[in-house]
N, C-alpha and C positions, 0 to 999 in steps of 0.2 A: 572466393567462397561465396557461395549464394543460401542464403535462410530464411526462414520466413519468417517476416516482419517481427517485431519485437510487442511485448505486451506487456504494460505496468498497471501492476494491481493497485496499487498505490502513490498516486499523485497528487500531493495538495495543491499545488503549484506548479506557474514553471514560465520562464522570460518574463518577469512582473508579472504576474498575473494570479490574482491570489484566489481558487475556487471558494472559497471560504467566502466570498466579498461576497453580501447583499448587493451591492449596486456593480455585479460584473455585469457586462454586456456580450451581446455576438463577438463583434468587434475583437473584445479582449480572448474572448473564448478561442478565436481562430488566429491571433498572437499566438497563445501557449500550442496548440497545438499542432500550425507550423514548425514552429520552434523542435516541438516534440517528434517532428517526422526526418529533422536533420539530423536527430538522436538514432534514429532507426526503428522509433517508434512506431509503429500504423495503430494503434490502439489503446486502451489504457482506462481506469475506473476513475472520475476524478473523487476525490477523497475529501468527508466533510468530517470535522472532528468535535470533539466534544464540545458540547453546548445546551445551553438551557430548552426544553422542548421549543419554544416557540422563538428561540435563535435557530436552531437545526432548521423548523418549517420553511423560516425568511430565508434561509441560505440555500435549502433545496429548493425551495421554489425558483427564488434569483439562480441558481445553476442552471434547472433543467429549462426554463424558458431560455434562458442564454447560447444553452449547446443548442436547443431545439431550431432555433432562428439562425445559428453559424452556418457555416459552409461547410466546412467540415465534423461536422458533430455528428452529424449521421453516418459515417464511414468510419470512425474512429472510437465513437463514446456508445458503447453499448448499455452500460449501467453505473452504479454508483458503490461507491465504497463509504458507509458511516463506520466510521473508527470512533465508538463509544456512542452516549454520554455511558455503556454501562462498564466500567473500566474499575481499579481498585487505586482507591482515594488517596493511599498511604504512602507518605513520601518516600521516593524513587520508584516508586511503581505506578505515579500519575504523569512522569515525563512534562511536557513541556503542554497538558493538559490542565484547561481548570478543573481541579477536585471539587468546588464546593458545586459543579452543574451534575458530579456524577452520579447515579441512580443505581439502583438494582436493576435488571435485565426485563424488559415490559414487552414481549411481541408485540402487543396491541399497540404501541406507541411508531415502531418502527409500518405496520400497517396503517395506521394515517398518516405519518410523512409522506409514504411512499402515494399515498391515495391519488392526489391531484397532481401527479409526475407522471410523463409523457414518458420514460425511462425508468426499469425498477430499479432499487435498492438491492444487489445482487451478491454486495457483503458486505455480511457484518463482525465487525472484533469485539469480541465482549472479553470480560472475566469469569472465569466460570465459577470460581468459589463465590461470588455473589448470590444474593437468596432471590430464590427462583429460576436458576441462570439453565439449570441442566432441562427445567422444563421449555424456557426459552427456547434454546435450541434445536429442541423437537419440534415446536410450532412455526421456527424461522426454516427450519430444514426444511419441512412439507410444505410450506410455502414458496419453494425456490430459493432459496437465501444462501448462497455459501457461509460458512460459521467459523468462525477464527479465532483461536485465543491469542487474547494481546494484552500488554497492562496487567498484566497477572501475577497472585502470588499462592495460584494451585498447585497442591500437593498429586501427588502418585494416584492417589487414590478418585480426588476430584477430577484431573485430567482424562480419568481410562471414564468415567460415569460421564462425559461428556463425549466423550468418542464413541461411548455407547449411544449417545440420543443424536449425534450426526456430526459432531463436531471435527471438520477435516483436513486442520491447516493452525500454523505458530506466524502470525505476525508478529514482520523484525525478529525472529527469534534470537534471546541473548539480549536484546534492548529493551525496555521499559521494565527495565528490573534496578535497584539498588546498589550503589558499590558493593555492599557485604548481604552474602546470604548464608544462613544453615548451611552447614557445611556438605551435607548429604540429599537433606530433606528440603529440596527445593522446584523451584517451578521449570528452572532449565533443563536440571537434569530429569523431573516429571517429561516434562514434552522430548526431549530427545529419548528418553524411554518408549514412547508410546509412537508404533509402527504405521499406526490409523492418519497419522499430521503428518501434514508435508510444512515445511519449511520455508519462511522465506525470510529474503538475506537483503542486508543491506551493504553493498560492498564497497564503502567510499574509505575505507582508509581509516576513519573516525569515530564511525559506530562502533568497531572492533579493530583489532590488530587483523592482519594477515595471516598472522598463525591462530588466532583465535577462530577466525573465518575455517582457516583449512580444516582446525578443528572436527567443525561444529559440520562440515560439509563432510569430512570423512565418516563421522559417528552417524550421520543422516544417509547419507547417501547420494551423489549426484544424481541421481534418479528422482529422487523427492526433494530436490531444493529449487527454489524459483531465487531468480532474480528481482529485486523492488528498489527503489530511490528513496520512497518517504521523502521528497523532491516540496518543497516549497517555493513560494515566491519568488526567493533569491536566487532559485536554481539558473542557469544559465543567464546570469546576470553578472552584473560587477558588483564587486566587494562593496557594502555599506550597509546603511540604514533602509529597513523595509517591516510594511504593516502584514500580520498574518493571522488571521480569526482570530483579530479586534487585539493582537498582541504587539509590542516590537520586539524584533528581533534583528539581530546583525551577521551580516559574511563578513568575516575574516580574511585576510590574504592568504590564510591556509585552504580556504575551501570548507571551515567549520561556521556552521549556522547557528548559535547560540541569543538567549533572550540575555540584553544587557545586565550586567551586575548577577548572573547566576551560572553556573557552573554546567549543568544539563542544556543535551541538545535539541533545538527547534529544529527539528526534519533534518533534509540534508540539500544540499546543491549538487548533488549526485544526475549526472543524464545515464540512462540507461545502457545506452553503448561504453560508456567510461566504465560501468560495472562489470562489460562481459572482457572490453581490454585489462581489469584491473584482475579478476581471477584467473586470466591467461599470462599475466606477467608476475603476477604472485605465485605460478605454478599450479594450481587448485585444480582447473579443467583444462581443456584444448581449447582451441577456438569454436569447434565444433560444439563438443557439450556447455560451454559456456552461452553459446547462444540461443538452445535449446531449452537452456535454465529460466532463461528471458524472456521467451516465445512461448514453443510447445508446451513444455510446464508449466506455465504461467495459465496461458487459456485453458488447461487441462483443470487448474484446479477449480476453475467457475463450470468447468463441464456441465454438472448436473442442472446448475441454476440457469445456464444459456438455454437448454434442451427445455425444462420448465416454462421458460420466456416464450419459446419460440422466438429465438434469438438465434441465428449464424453469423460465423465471424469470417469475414475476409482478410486473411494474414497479411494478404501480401507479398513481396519478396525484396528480402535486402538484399543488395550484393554490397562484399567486404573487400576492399583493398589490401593491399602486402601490412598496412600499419593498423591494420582493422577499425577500420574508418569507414560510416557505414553510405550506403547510397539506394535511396529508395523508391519503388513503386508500387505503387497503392491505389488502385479505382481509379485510374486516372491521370489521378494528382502524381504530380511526380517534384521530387526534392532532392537535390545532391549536394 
């Protein structure tokens, strides 16, 4: 089977390498992103998470000079994914996020990060019942911004007022919520109500059951679900101790990435190809549409902000072995 390259909207990390790190270099930069081409990767946003404004600054800055100078940054890293600080503070719906750095939703704020970056800010996860969030969104959408609810604990009513002002996408949908919610009147069932969001899945086993996955993909539609890792540090790494935007956290011999002494998960150790074999052996999709989930869908859903950019993206092409094991070529570069 041959597809085109794979694309993750969300990667904090990946082979040690923590995008979060003030002090990453080239060097590290083109670690993870090797790494991330034996995955079947050719692309991907690397992902900066909540932080105090003038952490965010130090951390995009150190990214985008870091990819700016790698080898492969330019073929691979189009833009950037900030996951918060505008996010809902309330416990289980901050995840493995600091609450005390989170804010209400500030355009203006995400327009200076992005100012002195050689690469834009091309999505952003906010909360939309935050005050000011829905006008947010209209100012981050006309700016090229894909706009994503994440961290949330929007009702019916705030999710459709936000799809009205552009909002076009559920990060992790089903994660950064609570063990127990209202039983009716809640944010999973808001966002799978609402036709306008696509979807994206984290499919490692942990984040969700299998059946919960099948779910949440059958009520959405394989048509509107993207594949994502939420991939940290540890991700293709061996089980231990590891720093991640300035936290510890630890892999498991399970493959679960958790901050010591607490129960919620810090990302995941998920590669990207592990997520399209794990919905093809959980029954979900084919190989076909599982990897389409990953790719096509994926760069579909930053469409309007690449086209904004004047940004194109070269896919690539994987080819899949009998055990869907992927082998890639990309500009060039080639990885198997």
């Amino acid at each position: 089977m041959q597809t085109d390259g794979l694309f993750d909207l969300q990667v904090n990390g990946y082979a040690g390498v923590d995008f979060n790190d003030e002090a990453i270099t080239p060097d590290q930069v083109d670690v993870a992103l090797e790494a991330l081409l034996t995955a079947g990767v050719t692309g991907c946003l690397p992902t900066v998470i909540t932080a105090h404004p003038h952490k965010l600054d130090a951390r995009l800055r150190a990214l985008d000079a870091a990819v700016t100078a790698s080898r492969l940054g330019h073929s691979m890293v189009p833009g950037y994914h900030l996951e918060g600080p505008f996010l809902n503070a309330s416990a289980g719906y901050d995840g493995c996020h600091p609450p005390e750095a989170m804010i209400d939703p500030d355009a203006e704020l995400v327009f200076r990060l992005e100012e002195p970056l050689v690469r834009p800010i091309l999505l952003v996860t906010l909360a939309p019942e935050r005050l000011g969030a829905v006008d947010a969104v209209k100012r981050l959408t006309k700016a090229g911004k894909t706009v994503s609810m994440g961290h949330s604990a929007a009702g019916f009513a705030t999710v459709r007022a936000a799809a009205n002002a552009g909002m076009t996408l559920s990060t992790h949908l089903g994660n950064g919520l609570p063990q127990q919610l209202p039983k009716l009147e809640n944010a999973l069932l808001a966002q799978l109500a609402e036709s306008r969001l696509k979807a994206s899945l984290i499919a490692d086993g942990h984040h969700m059951s299998p059946e919960a996955l099948e779910a949440l993909v059958s009520i959405k539609g394989k048509e509107n679900c993207i594949l994502v890792t939420d991939a940290v540090v540890a991700a293709g790494s061996e089980p231990g101790s590891y720093r991640f935007a300035g936290m510890d956290i630890q892999l498991d011999e399970r493959g679960t990435v958790l901050q010591p002494g607490q129960s919620n998960l810090a990302g995941s150790a998920l590669g990207l190809d592990k997520a399209v074999r794990n919905v093809c052996a959980w029954s979900i999709a084919t190989p076909q549409e599982a990897a389409r989930m990953a790719s096509v869908q994926a760069r579909a859903a930053i469409a309007s902000a690449l086209k904004h950019h004047g940004i194109r993206l070269d896919a690539g092409q994987v080819s899949w072995n009998s055990g869907l094991e992927p082998s890639v070529q990309v500009r060039g570069c080639t990885s198997a």
